[in-house]
C-alpha positions, 0 to 999 in steps of 0.5 A: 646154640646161639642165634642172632644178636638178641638183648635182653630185659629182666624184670625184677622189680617185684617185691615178692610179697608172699615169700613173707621175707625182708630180702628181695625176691631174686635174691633168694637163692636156689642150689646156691645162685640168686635167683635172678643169676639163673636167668642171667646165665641163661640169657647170656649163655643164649647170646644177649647183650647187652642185658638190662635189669628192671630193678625196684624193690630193694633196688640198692641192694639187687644192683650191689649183689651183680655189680661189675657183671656188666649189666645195666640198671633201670628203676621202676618206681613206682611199680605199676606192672610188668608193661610198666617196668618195659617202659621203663626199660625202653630208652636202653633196648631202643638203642639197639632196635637191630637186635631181638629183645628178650623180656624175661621174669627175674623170678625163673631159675629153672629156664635153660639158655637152650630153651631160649635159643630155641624161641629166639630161633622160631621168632627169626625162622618165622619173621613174627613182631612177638614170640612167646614161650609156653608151656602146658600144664594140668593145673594153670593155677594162676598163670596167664593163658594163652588164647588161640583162635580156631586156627590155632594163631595167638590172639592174646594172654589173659592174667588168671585173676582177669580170666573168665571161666572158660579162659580158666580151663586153657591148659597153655600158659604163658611162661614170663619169656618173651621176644619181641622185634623192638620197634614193633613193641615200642609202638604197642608199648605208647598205647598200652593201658591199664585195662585190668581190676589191679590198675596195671599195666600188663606186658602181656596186653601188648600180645593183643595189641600187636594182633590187633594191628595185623602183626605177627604173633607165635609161640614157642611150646617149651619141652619141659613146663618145669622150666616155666615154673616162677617163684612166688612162696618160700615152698616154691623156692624149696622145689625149685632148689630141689629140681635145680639139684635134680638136674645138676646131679643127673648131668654129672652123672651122665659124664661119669661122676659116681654119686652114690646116693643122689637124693642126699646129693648137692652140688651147685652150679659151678662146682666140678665133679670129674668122671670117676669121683667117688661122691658120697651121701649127704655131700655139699659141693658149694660154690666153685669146689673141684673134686678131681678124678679118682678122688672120694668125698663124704658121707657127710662133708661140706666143702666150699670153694675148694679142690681135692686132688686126684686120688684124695680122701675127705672123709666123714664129717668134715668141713673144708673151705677155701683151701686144696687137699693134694693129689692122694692126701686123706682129711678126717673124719671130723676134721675143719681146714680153714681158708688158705690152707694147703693139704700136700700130696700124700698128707694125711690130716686126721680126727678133730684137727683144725688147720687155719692158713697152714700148709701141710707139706708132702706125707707131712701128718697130724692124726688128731686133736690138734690146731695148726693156724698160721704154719708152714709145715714141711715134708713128712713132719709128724705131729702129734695129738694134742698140738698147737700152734699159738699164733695169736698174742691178744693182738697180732697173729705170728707164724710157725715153721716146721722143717722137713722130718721133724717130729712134734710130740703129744700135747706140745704147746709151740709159741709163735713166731718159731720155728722147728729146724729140720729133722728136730725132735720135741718132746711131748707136754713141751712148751716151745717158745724159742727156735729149735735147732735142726736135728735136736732134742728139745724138751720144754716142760718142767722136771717131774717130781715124785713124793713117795707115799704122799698119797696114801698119807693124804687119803690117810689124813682125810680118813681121820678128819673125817672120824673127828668131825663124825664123832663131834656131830654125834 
């Protein structure tokens, strides 16, 4: 559900300290997104615009990974809190003081656009100047608390590492999400200070601020406290990832995916699954992978970027990646198929065969231990063990066609470029290196020959120099 026109602020700037790690905390990533992508797609999907991203540490790199996503960037630099980065901010979300400011952590990936329709729509139904969202826990460890009067009205939010002992045993806390009515804010923003031990300026003194002056306060208690739940340690990242995926699983599985074993389950955010896919354990569905109805993945495959068709098979061990497996074709076991190859209907790729840019057309087959790079195979061709396709020279990489029908026999060696006409026969052991006329024998291996006896003459040979050399050594 969305609510009226809202904008939004994320604040990540932090350098994420204790993740003890070179790269910028929102661009870790859980269940495949950067962690700051999570909170994009729940803002936007709550209908902000536009949204404003308070970037600093690192910040080069957190404006590259979403460039062209139509985000705005400012830099805080130095940064000297959370209030300072709204600040920051404030030249950009004061051009639309018409519309509700979200301010958001950059480090929630668990937050659901839902959540944050529902806290923008308590803010409108009850006119206030500021809204927060919260959460109760058993445990506030070092989040921020939420103070109430007697009434139950919010009257501030005091940081952990400021709160007094019997601040500290406040269950509600404050969940980083917030909104607010701009021009409101921007009043308390010109009186914030730095009234803390770190030398801060804390977004969350503005809650008292705003009381302080008679203005409106509420929150909002969020259903799920999961949803409050920031990421601070590479342990926190782990849970986060491990809850995301959770709750991936469980939604596809209430629209009719069959995930056999979800613990061992992981499918990203924008990979499908479509009711009776048949996912087996130990499965990894990344990025924007579709696996259509009917069809049956794993144990123990990973595809990236990739669609298998209805009633198609990728069975055990099998790595895919940017490539589409048509409607009843089979891959594996332990197969690899590289980027840009087609695997066409009905067509069977087996055991230890790797397809690098191929298309492997209509019931067209290669059972094992063979690599196809670079080729256009057609309808029902017949590979056999041991194949290659020769497509690199040292310098440039050259095609290999096979027309419809034609059988390729066992450990054949085909130099590209060439082709393999239609309905043509190659022999096994050959070397291709020319084209082979349709409907062909073609045999490209050198002339056996036999020399009777010749073993048995040499085993005899090596009897003897060895009685020589024995009865020397004595």
């Amino acid at each position: 559900m969305k609510t009226r026109l809202a904008q939004a602020v994320l604040l990540a700037a932090g350098k994420g300290t204790r993740m003890r790690s070179a790269t910028a905390k929102v661009l870790h990533r859980a269940l495949g997104l950067p962690l700051l992508e999570h909170v994009v797609r729940a803002v936007t999907g709550a209908g902000a615009d536009p949204v404003t991203v308070v970037v600093g540490h690192q910040a080069e790199a957190v404006e590259a990974a979403f460039s062209g996503r139509g985000l705005a960037f400012v830099r805080q630099d130095p940064p000297l809190g959370t209030g300072h980065a709204a600040q920051t901010a404030r030249e950009v979300f004061a051009r639309h003081a018409d519309r509700t400011l979200l301010i958001v952590n950059g480090d929630l990936p668990l937050l659901r656009q839902e959540t944050l329709a529902d806290l923008l729509a308590t803010h409108h139904a009850e006119g206030a100047s500021a809204t927060l969202l919260t959460v109760l826990l058993d445990d506030p460890g070092s989040y921020g608390r939420v103070v109430r009067d007697a009434e139950g009205r919010v009257r501030s939010i005091v940081e952990a590492r400021d709160a007094s002992p019997e601040q500290k045993t406040i269950r509600e806390i404050n969940a980083g999400v917030y909104a607010f009515a701009v021009e409101p804010l921007l009043g308390a923003l010109d009186r914030l200070r730095p009234q803390n031990a770190q030398g801060e300026y804390y977004l969350t003194d503005v809650i008292g601020l705003l009381v302080a002056e008679g203005q409106a306060v509420g929150a909002k208690t969020a259903a799920d406290p999961q949803e409050a739940t920031g990421v601070n340690t590479m342990a926190e990242l782990a849970e986060a990832g491990l809850f995301l995926r959770r709750r991936r699983v469980a939604a596809l599985m209430a629209a009719g995916a069959v995930i056999e074993n979800p613990a061992t389950t992981h499918i990203h955010l924008d990979a499908v699954v479509e009711p009776d896919a048949l996912i087996r354990p130990f499965t990894f569905l990344e990025g924007r992978t579709i696996v259509r109805s009917g069809a049956t993945v794993g144990p123990f495959v990973r595809l990236v970027d990739t669609e298998v068709g209805p009633g198609a098979q990728v069975l055990d061990h099998c790595f895919l990646h940017e490539c589409r497996v048509e409607e009843k074709a089979t891959v594996g076991p332990f197969a690899h198929i590289r980027p840009e190859s087609v695997i066409g209907p009905g067509a069977k790729v087996g055991n230890f065969v790797e397809l690098k840019k191929t298309h492997l057309g209509a019931g067209a087959k290669a059972p094992h231990l063979s690599y196809l790079g670079d080729a256009t195979i057609g309808p029902k061709v017949n590979v056999g063990a041991g194949t290659i396709t020769c497509n690199y020279d040292g310098a440039a990489k050259h095609p290999t066609w096979i027309e419809a029908g034609a059988f390729i026999g066992s450990n054949s060696t085909l130099v590209a470029p060439v082709r393999v006409g239609e309905g043509a026969y190659v022999a096994a052991g050959s070397a291709i290196t020319e084209d082979v006329p349709a409907d062909s024998l073609t045999l490209g291996r050198a002339r056996q020959v036999v020399k009777e006896g010749w073993a048995r003459r040499r085993r005899e040979a090596l009897a003897k120099g060895k009685d020589a050399t024995d009865r020397e050594g004595r």
